[in-house]
N, C-alpha and C positions, 0 to 999 in steps of 0.2 A: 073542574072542581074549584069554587071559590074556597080563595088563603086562610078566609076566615071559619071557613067550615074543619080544612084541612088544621088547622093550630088547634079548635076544639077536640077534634080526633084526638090529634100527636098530645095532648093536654090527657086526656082520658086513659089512652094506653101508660102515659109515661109514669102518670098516678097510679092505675095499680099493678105497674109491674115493680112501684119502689113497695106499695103497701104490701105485694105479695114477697117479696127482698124480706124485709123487712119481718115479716111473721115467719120466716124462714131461718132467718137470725135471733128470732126471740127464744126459740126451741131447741137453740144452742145453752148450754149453763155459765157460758164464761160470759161475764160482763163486756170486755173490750168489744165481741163478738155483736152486742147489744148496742152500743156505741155506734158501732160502723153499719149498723142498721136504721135509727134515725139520722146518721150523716148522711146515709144515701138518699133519704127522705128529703132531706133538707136541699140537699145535692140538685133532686127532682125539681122542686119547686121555685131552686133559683132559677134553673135551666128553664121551667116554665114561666118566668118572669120573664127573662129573657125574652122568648119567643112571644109573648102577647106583646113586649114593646116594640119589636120589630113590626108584629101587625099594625098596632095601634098608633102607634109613635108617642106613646103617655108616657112620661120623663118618672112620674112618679113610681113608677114600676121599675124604673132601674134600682130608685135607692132602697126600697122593701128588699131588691134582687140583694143590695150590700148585707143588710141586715141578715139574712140566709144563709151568704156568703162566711161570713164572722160567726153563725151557728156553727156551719155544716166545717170550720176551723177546728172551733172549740170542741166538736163532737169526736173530731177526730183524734183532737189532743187528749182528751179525755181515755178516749178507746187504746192510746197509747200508753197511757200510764196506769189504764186498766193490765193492760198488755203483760207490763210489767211488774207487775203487783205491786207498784208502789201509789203512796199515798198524795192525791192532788191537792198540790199546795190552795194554799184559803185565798192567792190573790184569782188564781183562776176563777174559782169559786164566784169570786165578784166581779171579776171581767163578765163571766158569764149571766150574770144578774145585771150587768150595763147594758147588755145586750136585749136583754128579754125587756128591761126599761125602756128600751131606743125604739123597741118595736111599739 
């Protein structure tokens, strides 16, 4: 089996086992719970940056992987303080908004 057939595979399953994750956790009512459902998303698609750079060796794929990375952070932070029913201070807020800029 050529590497680049097999990365498309592992690319395909990995995506909708986070999107099936993911609508699995939306059907929960607590927010945190929603959080840690597009983390895993995020989670997914660094992990598949990764792997296409390892096929491809394109440098550019590692830093979109940062940007994911600093999501799949934030998401979690967020589902933390969902967690705890408290209220996400406003610098987060804008960290989070540097981030969605950077992309």
């Amino acid at each position: 089996m050529n590497l680049s057939v097999g990365v498309e595979l592992f690319t395909a399953v990995l995506l909708a086992v986070a999107i099936l994750y993911f609508l699995l956790f939306a059907k929960n009512r607590e927010w945190y719970v929603r959080f840690w459902g597009l983390c895993w998303i995020a989670y997914s698609i660094s992990l598949i940056l990764l792997i296409h750079h390892m096929d491809t060796g394109l440098t550019y794929l590692l830093s979109l992987r940062k940007i994911f990375d600093l999501a799949n952070i934030l998401l979690l932070l967020f589902g933390a303080y969902a967690f705890m029913h408290r209220e996400i201070p406003t610098f987060w807020y804008r960290f989070g908004l540097y981030v969605v800029l950077w992309f």
